[in-house]
N, C-alpha and C positions, 0 to 999 in steps of 0.2 A: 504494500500500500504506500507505504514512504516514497520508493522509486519512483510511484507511479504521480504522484503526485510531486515529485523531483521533476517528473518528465513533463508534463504540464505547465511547470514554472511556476507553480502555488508552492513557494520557497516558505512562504509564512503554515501555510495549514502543515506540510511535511514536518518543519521544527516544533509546533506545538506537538506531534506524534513522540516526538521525541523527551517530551516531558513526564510520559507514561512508562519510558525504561530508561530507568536508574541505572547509570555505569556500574553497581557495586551488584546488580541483579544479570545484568548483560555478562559480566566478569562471571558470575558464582556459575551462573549455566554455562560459560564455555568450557569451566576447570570442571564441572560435576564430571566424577569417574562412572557414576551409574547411568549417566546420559544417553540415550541412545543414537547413533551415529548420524541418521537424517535428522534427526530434531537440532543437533549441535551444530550441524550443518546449517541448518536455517538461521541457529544466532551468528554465526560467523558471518552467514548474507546480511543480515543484518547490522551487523557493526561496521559492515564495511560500506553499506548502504547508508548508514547514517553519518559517521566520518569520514570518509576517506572518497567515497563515489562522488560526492557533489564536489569536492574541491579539485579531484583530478577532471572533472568534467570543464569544470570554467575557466581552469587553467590552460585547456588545450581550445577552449572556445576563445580567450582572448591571447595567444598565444601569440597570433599576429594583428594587434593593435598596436597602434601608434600613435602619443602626444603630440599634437603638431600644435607649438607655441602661438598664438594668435598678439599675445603682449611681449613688451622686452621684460617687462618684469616674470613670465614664464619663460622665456626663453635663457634668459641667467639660469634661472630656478635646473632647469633640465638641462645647461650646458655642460660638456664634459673637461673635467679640471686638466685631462689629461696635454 
């Protein structure tokens, strides 16, 4: 549900989802040894769906964007010292 609402761009309703699993609940179910293999599976989709998917996504969606200084006062700000 998270993803899928990642994928829609309701960035807000996905992070409220996120207030319903506790890192310390997320954590306890990946370490449980009596776990069974699909269901651990699923938290693991899960944490990675919740950290780590949205941010490699927007990383490679702005990957090739470019500040293009409109002021001198941006244009210092972004110049390179080198």
């Amino acid at each position: 549900m998270y993803a899928a609402l990642c994928y829609q761009s309701n960035f807000r309703a996905a992070h409220t989802l996120c207030s319903y699993v506790d890192q310390k609940q997320l954590l306890y179910a990946i370490q449980a040894e009596y776990m069974s293999g699909p269901l651990r599976r699923g938290f693991y989709d899960l944490l990675i769906a919740l950290h780590l998917e949205s941010f490699a996504t927007t990383m490679e969606v702005c990957k090739n964007e470019y500040i293009i200084p409109l002021t001198q006062e941006l244009k210092d700000l972004y110049e390179d010292e080198a």
